[in-house]
DOLOMI-552015 format. One record per atom (N, C-alpha, C): residue number from 1; atom name; y, x, z. Coordinates in Angstrom, 2 decimals, always signed. Example, Ala and Ser with C-alpha at 12.3 -4.5 7.8 and 13.67 -1.06 7.14 Angstrom:
<sites>
(1 N (-5.69 +13.19 +7.80)),
(1 CA (-4.50 +12.30 +7.80)),
(1 C (-3.30 +13.20 +7.80)),
(2 N (-2.25 +12.85 +7.08)),
(2 CA (-1.06 +13.67 +7.14)),
(2 C (+0.03 +12.90 +7.87)),
</sites>
This chain:
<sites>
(1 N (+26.00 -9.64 +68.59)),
(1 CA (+26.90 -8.88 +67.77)),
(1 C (+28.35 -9.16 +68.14)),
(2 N (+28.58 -10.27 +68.25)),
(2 CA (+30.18 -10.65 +69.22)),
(2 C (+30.19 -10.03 +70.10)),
(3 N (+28.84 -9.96 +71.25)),
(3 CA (+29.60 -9.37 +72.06)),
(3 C (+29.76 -7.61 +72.24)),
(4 N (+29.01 -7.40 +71.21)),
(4 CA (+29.25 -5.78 +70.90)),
(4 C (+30.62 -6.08 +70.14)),
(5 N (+31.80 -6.76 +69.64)),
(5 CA (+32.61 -6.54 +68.87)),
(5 C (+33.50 -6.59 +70.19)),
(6 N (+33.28 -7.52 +70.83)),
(6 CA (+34.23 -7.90 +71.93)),
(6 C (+34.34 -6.69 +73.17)),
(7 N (+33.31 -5.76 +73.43)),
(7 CA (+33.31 -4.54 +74.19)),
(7 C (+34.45 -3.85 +73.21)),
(8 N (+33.64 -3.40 +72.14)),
(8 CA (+34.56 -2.46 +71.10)),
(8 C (+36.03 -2.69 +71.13)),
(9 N (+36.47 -3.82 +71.09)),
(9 CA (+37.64 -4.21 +71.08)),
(9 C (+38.45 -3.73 +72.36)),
(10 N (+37.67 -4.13 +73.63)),
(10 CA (+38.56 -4.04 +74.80)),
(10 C (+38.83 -2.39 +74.89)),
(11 N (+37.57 -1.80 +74.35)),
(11 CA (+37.64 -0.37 +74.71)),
(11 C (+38.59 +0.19 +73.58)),
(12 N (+38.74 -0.16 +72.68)),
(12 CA (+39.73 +0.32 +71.99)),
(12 C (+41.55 +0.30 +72.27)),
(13 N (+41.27 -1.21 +73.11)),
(13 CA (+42.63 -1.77 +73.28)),
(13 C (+43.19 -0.35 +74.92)),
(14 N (+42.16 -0.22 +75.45)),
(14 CA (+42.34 +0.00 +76.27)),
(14 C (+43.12 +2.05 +76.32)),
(15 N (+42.08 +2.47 +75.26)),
(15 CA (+42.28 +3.90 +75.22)),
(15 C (+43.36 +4.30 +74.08)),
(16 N (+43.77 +2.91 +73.20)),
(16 CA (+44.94 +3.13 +72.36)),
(16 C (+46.22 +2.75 +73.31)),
(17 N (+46.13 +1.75 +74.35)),
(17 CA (+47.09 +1.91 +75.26)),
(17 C (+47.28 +2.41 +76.00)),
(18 N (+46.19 +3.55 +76.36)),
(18 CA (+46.65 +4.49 +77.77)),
(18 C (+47.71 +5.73 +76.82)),
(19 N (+46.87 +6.10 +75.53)),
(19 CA (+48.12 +7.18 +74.68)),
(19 C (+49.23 +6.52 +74.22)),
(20 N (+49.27 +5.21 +73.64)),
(20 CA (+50.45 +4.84 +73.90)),
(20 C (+51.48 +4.80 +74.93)),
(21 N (+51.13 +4.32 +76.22)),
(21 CA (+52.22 +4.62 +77.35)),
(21 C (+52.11 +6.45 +77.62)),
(22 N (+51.20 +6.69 +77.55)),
(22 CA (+51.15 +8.11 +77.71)),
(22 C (+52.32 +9.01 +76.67)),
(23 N (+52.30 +8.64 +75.43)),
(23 CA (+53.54 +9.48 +74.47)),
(23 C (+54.50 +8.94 +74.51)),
(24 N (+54.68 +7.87 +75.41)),
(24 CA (+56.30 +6.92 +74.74)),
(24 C (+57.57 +7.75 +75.70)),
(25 N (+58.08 +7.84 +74.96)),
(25 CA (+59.32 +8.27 +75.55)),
(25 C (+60.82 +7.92 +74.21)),
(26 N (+61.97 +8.52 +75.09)),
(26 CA (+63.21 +7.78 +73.90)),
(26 C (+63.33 +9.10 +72.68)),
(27 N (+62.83 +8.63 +71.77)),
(27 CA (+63.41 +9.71 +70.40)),
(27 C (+64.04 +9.09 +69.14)),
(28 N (+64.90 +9.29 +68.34)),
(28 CA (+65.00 +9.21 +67.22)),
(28 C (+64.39 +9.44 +66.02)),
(29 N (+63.25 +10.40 +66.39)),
(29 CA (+62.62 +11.25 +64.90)),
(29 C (+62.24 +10.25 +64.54)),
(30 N (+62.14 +10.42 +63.10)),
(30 CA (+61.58 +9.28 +62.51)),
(30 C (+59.72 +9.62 +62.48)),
(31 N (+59.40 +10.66 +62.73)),
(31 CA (+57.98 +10.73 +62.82)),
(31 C (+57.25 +10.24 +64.05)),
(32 N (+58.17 +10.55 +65.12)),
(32 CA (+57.47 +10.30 +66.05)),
(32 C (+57.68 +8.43 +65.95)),
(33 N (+58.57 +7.72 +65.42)),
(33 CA (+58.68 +6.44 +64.96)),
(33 C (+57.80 +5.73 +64.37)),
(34 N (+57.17 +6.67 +63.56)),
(34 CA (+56.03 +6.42 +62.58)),
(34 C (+54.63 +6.14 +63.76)),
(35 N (+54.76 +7.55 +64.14)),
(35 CA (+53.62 +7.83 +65.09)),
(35 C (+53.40 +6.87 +66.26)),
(36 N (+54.38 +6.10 +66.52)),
(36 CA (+54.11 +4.93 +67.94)),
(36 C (+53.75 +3.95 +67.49)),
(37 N (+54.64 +3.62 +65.91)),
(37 CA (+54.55 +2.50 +65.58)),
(37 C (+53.08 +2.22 +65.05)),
(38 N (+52.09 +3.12 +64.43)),
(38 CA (+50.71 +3.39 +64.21)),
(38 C (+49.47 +3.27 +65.60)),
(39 N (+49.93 +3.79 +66.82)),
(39 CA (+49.39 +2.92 +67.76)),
(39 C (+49.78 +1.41 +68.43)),
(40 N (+51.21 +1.28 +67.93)),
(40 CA (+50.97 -0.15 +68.46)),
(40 C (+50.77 -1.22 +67.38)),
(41 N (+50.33 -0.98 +66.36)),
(41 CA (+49.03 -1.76 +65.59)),
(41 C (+48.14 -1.13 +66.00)),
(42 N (+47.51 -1.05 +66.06)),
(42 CA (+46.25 -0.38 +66.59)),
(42 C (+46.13 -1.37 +67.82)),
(43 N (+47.28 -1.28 +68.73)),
(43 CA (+46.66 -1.88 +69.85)),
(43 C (+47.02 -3.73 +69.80)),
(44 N (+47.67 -4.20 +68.41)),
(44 CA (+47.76 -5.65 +68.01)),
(44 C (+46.16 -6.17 +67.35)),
(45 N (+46.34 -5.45 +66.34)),
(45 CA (+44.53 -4.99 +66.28)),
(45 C (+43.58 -5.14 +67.20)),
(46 N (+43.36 -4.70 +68.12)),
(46 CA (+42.50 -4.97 +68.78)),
(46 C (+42.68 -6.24 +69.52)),
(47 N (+44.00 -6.41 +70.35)),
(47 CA (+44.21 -7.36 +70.95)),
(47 C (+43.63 -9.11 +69.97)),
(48 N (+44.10 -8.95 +68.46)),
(48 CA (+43.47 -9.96 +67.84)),
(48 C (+42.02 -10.15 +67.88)),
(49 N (+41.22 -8.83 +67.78)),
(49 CA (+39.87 -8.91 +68.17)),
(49 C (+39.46 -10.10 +69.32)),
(50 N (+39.91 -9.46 +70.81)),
(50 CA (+40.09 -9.94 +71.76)),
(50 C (+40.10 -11.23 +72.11)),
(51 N (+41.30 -11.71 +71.51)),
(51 CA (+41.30 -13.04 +71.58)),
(51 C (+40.44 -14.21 +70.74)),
(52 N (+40.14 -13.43 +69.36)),
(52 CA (+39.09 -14.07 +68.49)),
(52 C (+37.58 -14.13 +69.44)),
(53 N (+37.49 -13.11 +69.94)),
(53 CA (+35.70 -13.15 +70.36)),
(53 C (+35.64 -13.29 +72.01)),
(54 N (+36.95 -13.81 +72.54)),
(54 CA (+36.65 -14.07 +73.86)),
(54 C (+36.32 -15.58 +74.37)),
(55 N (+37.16 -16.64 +73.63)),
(55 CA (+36.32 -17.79 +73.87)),
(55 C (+34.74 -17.97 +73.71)),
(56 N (+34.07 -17.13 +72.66)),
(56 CA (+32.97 -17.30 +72.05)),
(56 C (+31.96 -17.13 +73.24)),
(57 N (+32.42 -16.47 +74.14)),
(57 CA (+31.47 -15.99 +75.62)),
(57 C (+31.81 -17.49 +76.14)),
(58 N (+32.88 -17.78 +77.00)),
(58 CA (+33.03 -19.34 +77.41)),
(58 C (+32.18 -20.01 +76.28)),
(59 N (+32.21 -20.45 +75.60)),
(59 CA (+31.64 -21.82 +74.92)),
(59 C (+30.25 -21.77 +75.22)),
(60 N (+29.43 -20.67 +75.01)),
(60 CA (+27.78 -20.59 +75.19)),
(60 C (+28.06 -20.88 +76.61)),
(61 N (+28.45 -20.01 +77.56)),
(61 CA (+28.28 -20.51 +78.92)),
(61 C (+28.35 -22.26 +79.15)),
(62 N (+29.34 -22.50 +78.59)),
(62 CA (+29.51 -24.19 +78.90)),
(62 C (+28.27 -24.75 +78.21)),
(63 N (+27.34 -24.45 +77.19)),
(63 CA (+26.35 -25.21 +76.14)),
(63 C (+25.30 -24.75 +77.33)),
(64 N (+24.85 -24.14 +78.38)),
(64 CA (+24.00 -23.58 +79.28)),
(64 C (+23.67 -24.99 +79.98)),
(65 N (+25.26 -25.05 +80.67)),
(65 CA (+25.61 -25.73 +81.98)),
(65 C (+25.05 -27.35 +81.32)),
(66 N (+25.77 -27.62 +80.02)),
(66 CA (+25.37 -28.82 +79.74)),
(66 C (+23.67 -29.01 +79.81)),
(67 N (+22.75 -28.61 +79.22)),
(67 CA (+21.60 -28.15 +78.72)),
(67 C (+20.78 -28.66 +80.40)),
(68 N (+21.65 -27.60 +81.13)),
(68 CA (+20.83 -27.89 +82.28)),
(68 C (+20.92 -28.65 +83.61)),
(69 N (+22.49 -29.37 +83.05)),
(69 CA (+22.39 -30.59 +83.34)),
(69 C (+21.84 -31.99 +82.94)),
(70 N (+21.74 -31.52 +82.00)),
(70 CA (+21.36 -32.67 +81.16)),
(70 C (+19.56 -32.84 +80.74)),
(71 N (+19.08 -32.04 +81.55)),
(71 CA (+17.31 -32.11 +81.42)),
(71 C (+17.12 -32.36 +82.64)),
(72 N (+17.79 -31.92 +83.71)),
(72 CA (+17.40 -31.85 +84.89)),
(72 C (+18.41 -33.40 +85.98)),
(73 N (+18.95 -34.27 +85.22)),
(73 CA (+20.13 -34.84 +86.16)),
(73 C (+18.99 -36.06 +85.98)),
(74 N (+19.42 -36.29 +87.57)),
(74 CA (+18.80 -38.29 +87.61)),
(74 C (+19.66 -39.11 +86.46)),
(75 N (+20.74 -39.02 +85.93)),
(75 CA (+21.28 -39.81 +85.10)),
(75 C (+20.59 -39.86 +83.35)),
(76 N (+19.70 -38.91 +83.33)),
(76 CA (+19.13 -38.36 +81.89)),
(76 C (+18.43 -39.49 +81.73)),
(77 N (+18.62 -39.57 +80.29)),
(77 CA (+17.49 -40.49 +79.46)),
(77 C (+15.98 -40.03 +79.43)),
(78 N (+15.28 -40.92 +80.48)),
(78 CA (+14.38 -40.68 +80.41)),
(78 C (+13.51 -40.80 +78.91)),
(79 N (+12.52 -40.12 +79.02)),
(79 CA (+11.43 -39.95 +77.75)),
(79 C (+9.86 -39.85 +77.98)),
(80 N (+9.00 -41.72 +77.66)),
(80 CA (+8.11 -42.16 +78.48)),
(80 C (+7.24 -40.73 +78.21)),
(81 N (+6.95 -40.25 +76.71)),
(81 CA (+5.91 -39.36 +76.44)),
(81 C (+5.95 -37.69 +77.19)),
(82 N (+7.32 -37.27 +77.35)),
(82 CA (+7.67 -36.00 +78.20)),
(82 C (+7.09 -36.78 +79.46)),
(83 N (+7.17 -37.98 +80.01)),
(83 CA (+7.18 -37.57 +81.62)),
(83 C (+5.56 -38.37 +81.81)),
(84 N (+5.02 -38.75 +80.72)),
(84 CA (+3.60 -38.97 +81.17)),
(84 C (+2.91 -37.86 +80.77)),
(85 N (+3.20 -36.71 +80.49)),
(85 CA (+2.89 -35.01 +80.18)),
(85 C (+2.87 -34.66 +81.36)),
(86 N (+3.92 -34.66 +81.85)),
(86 CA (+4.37 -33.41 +82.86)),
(86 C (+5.29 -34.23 +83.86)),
(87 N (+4.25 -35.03 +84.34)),
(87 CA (+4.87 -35.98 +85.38)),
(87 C (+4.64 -35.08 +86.73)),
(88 N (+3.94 -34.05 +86.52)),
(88 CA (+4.48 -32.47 +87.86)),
(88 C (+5.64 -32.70 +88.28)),
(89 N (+6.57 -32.74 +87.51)),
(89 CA (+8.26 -31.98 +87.70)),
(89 C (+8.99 -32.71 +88.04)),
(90 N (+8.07 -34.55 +87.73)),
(90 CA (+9.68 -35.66 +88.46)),
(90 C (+8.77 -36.22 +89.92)),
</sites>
């Protein structure tokens, strides 16, 4: 579900900033003031997304690396009953 929030996010960030640079130009109106200033929340918005659910991908990757270092390394605590099981694998 993060990482469906974390797609959503980029894709949002991405197509609220292409119409943003796409309409910007110099005006005074106050509507069109209104109107930029409404996509660029939009694109703070997302960007907070972003940064909330992008470590969350790093951290599982690093809990992997540990995992499978740590079953598989000569330095592991051995465990007499795992390896008189499945004394195959050492």
């Amino acid at each position: 579900m993060k990482t469906l929030l974390l797609f959503v996010s980029l894709a949002v960030f991405a197509f609220s900033g292409y119409y943003f640079a796409n309409n910007l130009r110099y005006s005074t109106d106050l509507n069109y003031i209104i109107y930029m200033s409404t996509w660029l929340v939009l694109i703070l918005i997302s960007l907070v997304g972003i940064v909330s659910y992008f470590p969350m991908l790093r951290i599982h990757k690093r809990r992997v690396r540990s995992l499978i270092y740590n079953s598989y390394s000569s330095r592991r605590i051995r465990n007499k009953e795992f390896d008189g099981q499945f004394h195959i694998f050492n």
